[in-house]
N, CA, C and O atoms as CSV, one atom per row, in Angstrom:
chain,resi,resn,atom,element,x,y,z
A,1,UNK,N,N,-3.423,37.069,-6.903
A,1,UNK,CA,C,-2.991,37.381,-5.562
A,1,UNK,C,C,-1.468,37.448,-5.536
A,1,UNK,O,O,-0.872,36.427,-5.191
A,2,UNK,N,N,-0.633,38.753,-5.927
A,2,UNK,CA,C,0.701,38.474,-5.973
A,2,UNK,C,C,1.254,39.536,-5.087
A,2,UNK,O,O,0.939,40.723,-5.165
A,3,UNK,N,N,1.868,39.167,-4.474
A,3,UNK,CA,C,2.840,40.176,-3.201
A,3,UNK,C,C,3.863,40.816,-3.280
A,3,UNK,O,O,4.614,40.793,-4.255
A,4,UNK,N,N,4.007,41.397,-2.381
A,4,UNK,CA,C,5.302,42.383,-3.036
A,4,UNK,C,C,5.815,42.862,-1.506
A,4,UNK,O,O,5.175,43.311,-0.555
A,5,UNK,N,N,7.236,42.574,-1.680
A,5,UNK,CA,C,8.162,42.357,-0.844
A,5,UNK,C,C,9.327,43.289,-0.962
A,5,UNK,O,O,9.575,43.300,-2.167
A,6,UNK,N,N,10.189,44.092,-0.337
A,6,UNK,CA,C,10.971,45.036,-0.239
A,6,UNK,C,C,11.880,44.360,0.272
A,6,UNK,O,O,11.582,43.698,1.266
A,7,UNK,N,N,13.571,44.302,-0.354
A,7,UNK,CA,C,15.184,43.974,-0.080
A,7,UNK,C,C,15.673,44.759,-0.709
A,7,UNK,O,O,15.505,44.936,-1.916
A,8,UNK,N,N,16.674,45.629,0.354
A,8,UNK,CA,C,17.627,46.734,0.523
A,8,UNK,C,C,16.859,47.691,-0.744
A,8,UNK,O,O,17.279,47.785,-1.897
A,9,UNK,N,N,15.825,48.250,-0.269
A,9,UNK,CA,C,15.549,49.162,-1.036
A,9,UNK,C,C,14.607,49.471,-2.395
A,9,UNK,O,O,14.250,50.541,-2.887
A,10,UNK,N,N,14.322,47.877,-2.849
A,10,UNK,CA,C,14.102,47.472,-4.341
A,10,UNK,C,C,12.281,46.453,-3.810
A,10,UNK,O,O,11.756,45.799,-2.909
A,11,UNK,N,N,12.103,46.890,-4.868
A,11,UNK,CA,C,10.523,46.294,-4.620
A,11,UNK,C,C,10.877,45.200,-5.950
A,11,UNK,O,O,11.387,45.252,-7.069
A,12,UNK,N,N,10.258,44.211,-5.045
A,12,UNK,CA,C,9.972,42.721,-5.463
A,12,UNK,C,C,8.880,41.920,-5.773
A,12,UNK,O,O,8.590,41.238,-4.790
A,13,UNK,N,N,8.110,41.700,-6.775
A,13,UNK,CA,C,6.587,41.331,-6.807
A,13,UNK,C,C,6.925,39.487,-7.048
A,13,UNK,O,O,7.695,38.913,-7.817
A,14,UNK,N,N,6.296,39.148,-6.370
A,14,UNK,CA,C,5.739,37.911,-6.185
A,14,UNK,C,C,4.822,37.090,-6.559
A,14,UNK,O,O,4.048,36.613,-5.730
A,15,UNK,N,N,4.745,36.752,-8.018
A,15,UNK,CA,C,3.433,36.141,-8.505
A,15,UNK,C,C,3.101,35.091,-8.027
A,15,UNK,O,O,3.883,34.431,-7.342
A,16,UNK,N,N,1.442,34.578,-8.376
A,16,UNK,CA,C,0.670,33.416,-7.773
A,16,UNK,C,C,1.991,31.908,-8.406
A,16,UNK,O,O,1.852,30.810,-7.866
A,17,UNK,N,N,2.663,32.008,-9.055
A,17,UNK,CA,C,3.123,30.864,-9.207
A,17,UNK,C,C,4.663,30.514,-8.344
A,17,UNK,O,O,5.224,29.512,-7.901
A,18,UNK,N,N,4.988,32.323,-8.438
A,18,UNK,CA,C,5.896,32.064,-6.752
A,18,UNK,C,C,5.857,31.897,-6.007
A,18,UNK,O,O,6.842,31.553,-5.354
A,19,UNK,N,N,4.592,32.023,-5.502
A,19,UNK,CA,C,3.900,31.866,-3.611
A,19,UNK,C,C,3.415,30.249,-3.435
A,19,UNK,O,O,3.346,29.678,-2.347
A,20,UNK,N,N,3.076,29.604,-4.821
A,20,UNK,CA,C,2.714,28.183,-5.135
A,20,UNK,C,C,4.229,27.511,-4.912
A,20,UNK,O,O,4.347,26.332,-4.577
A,21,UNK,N,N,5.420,28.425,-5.143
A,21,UNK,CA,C,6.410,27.009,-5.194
A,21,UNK,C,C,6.919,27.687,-3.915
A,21,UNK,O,O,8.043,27.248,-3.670
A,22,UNK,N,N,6.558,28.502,-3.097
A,22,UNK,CA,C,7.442,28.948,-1.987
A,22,UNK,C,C,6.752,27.534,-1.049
A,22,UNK,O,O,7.457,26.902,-0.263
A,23,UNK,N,N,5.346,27.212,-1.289
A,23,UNK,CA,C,4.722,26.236,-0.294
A,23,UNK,C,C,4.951,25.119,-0.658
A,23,UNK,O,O,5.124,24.174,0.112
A,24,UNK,N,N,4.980,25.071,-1.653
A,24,UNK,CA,C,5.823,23.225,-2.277
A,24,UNK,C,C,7.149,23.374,-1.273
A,24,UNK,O,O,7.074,22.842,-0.165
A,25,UNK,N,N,8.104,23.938,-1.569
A,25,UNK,CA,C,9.207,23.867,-1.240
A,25,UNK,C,C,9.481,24.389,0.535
A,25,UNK,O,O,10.528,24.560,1.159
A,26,UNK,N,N,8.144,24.518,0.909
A,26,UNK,CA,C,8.195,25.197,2.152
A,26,UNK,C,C,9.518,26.407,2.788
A,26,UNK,O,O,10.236,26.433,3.787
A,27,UNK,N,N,9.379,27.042,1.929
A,27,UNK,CA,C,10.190,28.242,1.971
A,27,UNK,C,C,9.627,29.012,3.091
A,27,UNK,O,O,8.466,28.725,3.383
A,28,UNK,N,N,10.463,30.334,4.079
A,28,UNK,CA,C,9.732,31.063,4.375
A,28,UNK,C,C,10.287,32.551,3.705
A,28,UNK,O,O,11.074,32.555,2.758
A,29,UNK,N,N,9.828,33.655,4.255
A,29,UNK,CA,C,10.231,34.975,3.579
A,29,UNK,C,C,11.737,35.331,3.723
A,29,UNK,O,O,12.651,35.459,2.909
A,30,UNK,N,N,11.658,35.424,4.840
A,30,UNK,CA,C,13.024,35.724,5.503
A,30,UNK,C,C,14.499,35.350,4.898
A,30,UNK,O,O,15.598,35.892,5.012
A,31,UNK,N,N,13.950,33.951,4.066
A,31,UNK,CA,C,14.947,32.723,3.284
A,31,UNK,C,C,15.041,32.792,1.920
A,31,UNK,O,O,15.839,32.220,1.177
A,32,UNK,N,N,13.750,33.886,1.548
A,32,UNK,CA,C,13.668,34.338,0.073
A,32,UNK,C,C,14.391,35.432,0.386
A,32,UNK,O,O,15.547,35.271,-0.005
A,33,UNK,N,N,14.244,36.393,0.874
A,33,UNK,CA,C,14.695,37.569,0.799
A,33,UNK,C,C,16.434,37.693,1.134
A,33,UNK,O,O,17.213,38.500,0.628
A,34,UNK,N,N,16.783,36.474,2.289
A,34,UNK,CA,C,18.176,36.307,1.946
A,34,UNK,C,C,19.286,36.006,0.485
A,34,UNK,O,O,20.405,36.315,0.077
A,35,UNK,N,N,18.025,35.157,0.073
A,35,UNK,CA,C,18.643,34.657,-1.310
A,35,UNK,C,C,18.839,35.716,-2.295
A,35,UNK,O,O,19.709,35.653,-3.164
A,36,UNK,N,N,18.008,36.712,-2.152
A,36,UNK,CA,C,17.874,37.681,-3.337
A,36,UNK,C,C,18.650,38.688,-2.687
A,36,UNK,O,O,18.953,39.523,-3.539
A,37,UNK,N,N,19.119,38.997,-1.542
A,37,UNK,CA,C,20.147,39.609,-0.831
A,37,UNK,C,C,21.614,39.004,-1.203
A,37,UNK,O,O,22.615,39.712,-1.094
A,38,UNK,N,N,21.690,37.497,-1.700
A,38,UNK,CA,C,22.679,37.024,-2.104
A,38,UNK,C,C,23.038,37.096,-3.582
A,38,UNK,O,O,24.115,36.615,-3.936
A,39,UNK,N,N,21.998,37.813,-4.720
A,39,UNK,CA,C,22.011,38.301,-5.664
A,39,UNK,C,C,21.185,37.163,-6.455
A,39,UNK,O,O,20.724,37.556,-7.526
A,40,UNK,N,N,20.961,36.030,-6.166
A,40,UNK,CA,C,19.855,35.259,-6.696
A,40,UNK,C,C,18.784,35.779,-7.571
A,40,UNK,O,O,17.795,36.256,-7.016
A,41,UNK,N,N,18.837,35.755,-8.788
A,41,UNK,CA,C,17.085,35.933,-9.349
A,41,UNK,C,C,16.366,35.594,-8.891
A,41,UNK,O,O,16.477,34.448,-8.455
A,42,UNK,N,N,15.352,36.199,-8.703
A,42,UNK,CA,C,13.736,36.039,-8.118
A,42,UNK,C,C,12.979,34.616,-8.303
A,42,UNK,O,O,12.549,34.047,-7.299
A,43,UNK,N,N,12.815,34.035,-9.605
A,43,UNK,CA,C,12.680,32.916,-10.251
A,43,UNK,C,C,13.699,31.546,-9.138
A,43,UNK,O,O,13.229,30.705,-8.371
A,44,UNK,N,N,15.123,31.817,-9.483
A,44,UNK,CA,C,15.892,31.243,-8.920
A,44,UNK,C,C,15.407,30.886,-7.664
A,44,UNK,O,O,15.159,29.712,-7.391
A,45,UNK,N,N,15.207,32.054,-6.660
A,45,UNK,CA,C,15.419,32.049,-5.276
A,45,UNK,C,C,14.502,31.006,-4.768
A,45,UNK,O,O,14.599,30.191,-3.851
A,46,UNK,N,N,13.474,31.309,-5.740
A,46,UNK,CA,C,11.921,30.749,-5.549
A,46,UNK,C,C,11.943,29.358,-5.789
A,46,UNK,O,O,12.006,28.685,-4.761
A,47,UNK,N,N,11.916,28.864,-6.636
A,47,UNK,CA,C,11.843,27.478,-7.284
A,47,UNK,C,C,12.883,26.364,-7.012
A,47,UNK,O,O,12.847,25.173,-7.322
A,48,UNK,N,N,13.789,27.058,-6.368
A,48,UNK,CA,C,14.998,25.646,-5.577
A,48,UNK,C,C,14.863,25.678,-4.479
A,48,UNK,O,O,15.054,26.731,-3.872
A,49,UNK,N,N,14.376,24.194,-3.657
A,49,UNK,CA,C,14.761,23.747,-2.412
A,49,UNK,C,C,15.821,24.584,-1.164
A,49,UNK,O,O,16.666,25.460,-1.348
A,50,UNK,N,N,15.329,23.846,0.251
A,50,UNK,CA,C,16.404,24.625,0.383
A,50,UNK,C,C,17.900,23.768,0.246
A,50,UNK,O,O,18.034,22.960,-0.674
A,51,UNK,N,N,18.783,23.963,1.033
A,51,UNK,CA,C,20.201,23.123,0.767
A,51,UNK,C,C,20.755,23.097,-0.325
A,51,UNK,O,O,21.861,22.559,-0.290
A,52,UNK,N,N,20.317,23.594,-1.633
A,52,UNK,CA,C,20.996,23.347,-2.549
A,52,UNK,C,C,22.149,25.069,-2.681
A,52,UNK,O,O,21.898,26.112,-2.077
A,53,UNK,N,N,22.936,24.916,-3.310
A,53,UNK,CA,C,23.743,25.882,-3.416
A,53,UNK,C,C,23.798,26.929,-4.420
A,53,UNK,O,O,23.639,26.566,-5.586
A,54,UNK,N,N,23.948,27.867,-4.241
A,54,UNK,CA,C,23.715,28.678,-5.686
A,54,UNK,C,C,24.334,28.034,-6.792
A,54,UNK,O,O,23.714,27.743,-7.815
A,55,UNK,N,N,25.572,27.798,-6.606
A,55,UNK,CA,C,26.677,27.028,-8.045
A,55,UNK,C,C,25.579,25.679,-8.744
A,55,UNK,O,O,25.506,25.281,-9.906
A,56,UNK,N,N,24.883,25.262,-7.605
A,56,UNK,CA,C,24.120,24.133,-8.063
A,56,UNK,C,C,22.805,24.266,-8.840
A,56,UNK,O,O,22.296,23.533,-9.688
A,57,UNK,N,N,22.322,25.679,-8.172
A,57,UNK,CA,C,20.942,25.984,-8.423
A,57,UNK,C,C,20.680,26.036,-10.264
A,57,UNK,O,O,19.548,25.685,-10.595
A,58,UNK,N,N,21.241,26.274,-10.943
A,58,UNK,CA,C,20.900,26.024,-12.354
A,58,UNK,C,C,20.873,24.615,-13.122
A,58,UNK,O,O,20.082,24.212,-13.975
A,59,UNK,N,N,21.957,24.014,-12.562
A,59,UNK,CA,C,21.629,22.626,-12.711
A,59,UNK,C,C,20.453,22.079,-12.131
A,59,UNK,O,O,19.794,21.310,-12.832
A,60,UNK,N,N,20.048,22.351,-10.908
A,60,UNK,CA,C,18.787,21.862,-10.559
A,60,UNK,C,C,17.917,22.357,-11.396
A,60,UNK,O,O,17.031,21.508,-11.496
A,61,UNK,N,N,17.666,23.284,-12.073
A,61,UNK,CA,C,16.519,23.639,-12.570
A,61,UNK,C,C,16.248,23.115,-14.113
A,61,UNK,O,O,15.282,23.095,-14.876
A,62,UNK,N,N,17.421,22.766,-14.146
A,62,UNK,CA,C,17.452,22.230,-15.940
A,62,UNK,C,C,17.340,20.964,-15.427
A,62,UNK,O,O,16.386,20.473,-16.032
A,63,UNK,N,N,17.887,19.944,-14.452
A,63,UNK,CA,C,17.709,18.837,-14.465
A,63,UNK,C,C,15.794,18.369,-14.071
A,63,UNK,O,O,15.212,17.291,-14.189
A,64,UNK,N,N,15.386,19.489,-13.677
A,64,UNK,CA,C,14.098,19.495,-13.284
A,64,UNK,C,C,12.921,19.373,-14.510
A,64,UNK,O,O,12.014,18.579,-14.758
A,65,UNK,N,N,13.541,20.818,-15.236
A,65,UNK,CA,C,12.911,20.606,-16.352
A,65,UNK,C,C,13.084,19.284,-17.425
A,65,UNK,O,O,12.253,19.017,-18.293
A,66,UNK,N,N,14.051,18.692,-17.236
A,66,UNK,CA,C,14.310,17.527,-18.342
A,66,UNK,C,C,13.098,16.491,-17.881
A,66,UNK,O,O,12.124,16.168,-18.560
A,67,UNK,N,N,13.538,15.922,-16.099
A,67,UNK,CA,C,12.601,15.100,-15.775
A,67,UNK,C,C,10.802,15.557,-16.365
A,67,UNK,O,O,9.959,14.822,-16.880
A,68,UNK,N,N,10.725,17.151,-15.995
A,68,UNK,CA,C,9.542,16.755,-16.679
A,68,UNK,C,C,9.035,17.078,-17.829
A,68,UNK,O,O,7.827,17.283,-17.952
A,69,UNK,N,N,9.919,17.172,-18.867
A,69,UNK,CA,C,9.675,16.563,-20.094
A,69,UNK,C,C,9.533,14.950,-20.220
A,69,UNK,O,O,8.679,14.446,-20.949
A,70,UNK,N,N,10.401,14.222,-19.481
A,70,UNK,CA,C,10.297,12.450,-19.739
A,70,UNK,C,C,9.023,12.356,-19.395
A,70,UNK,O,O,8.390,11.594,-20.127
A,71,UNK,N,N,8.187,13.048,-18.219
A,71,UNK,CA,C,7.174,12.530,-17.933
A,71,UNK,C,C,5.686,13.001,-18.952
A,71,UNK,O,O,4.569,12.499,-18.826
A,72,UNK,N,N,5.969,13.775,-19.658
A,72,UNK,CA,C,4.933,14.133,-20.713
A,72,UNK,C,C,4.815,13.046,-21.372
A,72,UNK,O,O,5.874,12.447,-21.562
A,73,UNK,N,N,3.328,12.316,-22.031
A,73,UNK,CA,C,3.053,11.412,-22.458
A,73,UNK,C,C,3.753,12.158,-23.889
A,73,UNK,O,O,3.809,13.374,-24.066
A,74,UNK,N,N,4.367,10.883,-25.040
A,74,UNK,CA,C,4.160,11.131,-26.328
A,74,UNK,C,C,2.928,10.774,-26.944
A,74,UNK,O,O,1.896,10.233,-26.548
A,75,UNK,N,N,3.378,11.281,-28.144
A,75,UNK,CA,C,2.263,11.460,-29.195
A,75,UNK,C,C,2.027,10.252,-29.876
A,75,UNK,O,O,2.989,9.537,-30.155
A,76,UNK,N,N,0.603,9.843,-30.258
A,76,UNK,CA,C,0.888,8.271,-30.661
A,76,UNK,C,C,0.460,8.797,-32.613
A,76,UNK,O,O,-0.515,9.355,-33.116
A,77,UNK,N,N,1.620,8.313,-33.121
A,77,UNK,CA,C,1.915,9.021,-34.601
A,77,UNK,C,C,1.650,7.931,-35.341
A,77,UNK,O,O,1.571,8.114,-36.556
A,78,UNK,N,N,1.482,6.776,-34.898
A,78,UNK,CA,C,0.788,5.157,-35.463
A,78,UNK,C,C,-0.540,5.337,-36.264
A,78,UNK,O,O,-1.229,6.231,-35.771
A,79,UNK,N,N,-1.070,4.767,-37.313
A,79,UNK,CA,C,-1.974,4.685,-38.041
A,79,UNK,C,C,-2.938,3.442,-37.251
A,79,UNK,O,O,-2.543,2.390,-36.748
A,80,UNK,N,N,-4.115,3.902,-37.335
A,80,UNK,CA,C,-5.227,3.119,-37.208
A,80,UNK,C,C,-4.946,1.700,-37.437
A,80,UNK,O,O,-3.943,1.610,-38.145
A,81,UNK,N,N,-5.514,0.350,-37.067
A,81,UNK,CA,C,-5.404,-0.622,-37.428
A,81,UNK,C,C,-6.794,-1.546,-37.145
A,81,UNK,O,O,-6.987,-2.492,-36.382
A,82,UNK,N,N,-7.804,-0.740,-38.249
A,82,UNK,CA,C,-8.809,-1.549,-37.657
A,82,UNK,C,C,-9.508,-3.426,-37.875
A,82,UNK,O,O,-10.338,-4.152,-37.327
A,83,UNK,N,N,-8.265,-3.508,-39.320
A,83,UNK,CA,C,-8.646,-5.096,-39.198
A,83,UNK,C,C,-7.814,-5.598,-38.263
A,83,UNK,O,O,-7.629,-6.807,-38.404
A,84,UNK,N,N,-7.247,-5.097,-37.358
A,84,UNK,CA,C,-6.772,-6.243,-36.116
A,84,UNK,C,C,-7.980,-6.545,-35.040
A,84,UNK,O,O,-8.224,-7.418,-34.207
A,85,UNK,N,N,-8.595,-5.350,-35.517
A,85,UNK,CA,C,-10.432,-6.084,-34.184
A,85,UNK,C,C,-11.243,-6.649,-35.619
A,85,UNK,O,O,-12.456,-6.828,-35.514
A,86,UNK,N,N,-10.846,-6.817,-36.418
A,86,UNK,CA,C,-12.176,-7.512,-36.775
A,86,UNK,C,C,-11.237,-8.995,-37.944
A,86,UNK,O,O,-11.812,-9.350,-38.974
A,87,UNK,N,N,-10.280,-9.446,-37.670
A,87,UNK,CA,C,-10.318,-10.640,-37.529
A,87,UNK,C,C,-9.413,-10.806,-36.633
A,87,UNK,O,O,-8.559,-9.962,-36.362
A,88,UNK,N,N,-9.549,-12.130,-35.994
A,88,UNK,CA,C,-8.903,-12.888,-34.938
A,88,UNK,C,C,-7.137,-13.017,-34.944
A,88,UNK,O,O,-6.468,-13.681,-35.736
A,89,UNK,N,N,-6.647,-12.185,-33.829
A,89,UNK,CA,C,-5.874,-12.559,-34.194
A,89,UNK,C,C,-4.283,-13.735,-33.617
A,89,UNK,O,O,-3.074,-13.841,-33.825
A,90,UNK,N,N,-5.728,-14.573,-32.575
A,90,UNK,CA,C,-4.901,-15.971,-32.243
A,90,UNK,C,C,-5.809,-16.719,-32.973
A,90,UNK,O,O,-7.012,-16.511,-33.128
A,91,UNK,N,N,-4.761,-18.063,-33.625
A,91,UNK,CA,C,-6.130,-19.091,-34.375
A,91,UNK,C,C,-4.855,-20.089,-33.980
A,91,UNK,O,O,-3.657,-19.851,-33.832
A,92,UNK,N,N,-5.656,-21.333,-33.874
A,92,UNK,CA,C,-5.517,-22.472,-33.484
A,92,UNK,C,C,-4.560,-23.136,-34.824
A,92,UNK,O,O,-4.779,-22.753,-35.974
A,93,UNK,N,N,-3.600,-24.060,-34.543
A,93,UNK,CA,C,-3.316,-25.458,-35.606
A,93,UNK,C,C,-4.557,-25.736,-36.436
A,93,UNK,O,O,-5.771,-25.884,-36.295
A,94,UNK,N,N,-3.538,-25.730,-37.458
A,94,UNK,CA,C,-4.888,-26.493,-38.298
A,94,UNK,C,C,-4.657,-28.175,-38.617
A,94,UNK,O,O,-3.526,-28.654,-38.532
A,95,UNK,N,N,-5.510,-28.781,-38.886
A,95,UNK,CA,C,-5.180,-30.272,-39.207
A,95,UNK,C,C,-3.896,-30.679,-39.671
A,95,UNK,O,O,-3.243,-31.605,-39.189
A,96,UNK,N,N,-3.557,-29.953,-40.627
A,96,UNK,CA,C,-2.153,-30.530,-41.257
A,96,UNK,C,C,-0.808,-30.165,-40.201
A,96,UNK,O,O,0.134,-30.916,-39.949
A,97,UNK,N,N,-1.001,-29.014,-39.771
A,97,UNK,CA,C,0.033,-28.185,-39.108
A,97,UNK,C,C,-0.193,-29.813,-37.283
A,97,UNK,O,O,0.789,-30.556,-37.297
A,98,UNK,N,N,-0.777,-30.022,-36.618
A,98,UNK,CA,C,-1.314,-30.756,-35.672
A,98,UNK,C,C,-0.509,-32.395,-36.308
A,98,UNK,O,O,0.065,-33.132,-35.507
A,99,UNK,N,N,-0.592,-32.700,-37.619
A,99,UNK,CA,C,-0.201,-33.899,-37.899
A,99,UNK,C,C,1.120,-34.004,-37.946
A,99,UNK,O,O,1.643,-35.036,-37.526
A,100,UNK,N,N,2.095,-32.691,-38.594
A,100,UNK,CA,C,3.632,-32.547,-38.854
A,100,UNK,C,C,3.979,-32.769,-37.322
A,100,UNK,O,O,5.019,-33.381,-37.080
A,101,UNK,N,N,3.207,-32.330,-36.282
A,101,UNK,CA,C,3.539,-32.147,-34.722
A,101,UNK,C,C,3.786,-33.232,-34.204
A,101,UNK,O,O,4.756,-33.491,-33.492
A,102,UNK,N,N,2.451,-34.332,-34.702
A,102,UNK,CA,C,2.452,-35.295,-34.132
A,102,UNK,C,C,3.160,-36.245,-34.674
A,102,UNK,O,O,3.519,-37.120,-33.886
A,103,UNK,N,N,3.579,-36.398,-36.102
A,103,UNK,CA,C,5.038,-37.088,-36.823
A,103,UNK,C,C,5.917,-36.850,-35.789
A,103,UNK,O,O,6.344,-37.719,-35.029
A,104,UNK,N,N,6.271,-35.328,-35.745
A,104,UNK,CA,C,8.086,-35.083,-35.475
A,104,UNK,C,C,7.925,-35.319,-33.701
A,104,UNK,O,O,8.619,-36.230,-33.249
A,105,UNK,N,N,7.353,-34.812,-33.052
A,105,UNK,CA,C,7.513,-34.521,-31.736
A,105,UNK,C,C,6.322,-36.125,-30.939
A,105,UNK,O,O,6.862,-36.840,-30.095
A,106,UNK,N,N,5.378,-36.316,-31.208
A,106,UNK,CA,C,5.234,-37.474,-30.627
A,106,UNK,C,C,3.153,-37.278,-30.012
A,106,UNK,O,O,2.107,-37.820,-30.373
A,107,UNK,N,N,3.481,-36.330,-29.085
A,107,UNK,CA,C,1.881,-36.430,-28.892
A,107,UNK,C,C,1.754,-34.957,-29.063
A,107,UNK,O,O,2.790,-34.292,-29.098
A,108,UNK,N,N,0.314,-34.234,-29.199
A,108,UNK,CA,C,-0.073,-33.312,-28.866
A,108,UNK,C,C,-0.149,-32.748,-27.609
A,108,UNK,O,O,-0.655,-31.635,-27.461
């Protein structure tokens, strides 16, 4: 479902993932079509908020993309460890270790 929009002359198509961030960002047309009247890329116009400034608008978009790279889980590159489930791995004092305790320090 992608639209197509006319400024000063020039046809403008609008894909499903532009019309998705025009409603995130609650854009309306009128505010796209200014932007791209202000020489804005299409991409650009689309995907930044409003208030932000053109000088700003690339930084927003790289700072955007960074955040969501942090939020991608990593990769777990660790090897298996299956004798940690199959022996225990809290164990109690043993007799001797319980007696040095009770020499140096006094009671259990």
């Amino acid at each position: 479902m992608s639209k197509e929009i006319v400024v000063e002359g020039k046809k403008y198509i609008l894909t499903d993932s532009h019309l998705n961030s025009i409603e995130e960002y609650e854009l309306d047309m009128p505010f796209v079509r200014m932007r791209i009247r202000a020489g804005w890329v299409i991409d650009t116009a689309v995907n930044v908020p409003k208030g932000v400034a053109k000088c700003d608008a690339e930084s927003y978009l790289k700072n955007k993309s960074l955040e969501s790279k942090k939020k991608m889980p990593k990769k777990d590159y660790s090897k298996p460890k299956p004798w940690l489930k199959k022996y225990p791995q809290k164990t109690e004092f043993g007799d001797y270790a319980k007696q040095l305790f009770n020499d140096c320090c006094g009671s259990w």
